[in-house]
C-alpha positions as CSV (number, residue, x, y, z in Angstrom):
1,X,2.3,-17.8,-19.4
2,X,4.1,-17.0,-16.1
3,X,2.4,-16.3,-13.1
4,X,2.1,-12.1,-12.2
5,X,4.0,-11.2,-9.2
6,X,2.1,-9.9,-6.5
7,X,2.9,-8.3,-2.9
8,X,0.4,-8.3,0.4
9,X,0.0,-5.1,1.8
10,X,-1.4,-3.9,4.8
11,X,-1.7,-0.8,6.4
12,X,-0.2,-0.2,10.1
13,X,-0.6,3.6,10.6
14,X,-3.3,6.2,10.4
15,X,-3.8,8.5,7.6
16,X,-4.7,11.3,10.4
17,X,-2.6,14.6,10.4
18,X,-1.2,13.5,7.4
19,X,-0.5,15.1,3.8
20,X,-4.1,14.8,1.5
21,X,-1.8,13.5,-1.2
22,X,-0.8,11.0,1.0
23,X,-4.0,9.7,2.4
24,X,-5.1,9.5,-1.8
25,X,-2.0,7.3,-2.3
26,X,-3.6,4.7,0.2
27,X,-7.0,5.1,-1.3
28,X,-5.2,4.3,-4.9
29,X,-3.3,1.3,-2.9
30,X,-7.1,0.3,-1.4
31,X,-6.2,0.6,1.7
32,X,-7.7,3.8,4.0
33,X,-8.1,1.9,7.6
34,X,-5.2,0.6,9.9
35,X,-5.4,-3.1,9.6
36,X,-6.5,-3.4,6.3
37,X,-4.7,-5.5,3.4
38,X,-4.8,-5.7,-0.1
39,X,-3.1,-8.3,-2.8
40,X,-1.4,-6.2,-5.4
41,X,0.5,-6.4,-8.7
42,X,3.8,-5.9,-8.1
43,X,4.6,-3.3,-10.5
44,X,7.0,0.0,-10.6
45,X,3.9,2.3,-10.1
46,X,2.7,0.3,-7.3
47,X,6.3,0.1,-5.7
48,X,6.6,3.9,-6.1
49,X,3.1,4.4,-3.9
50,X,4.2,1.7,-1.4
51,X,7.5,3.8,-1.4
52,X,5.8,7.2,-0.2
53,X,3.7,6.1,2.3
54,X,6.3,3.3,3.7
55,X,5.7,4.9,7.1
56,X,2.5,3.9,7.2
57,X,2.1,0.1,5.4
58,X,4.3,-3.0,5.4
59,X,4.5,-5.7,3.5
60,X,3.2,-8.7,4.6
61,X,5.3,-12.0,3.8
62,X,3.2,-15.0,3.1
């Protein structure tokens, strides 16, 4: 059984001033305070929720 792919990502702006639906997308992700990073299964569901908050998280290379 192959290893899951996974991506690190960690959150680099605030969720201040923004849209509620996107401050519940980096709740969902785990993530809800700058400097904060999660492990997550790379999936298409979590690629669409990195996708609409891109402005505010980056992916961390290990």
């Amino acid at each position: 059984m192959a290893a899951k792919k996974t991506l690190k990502v960690r959150q680099t702006g605030s969720a201040i001033r923004r849209p509620k639906d996107q401050h519940k997308t980096l709740v969902g992700l785990g993530l809800n305070k700058v400097g904060r990073e999660r492990v997550l299964e790379d999936t298409p569901a979590i690629r669409g929720m990195i996708r609409k908050v891109s402005h505010m998280v980056e992916i961390v290379e290990d």
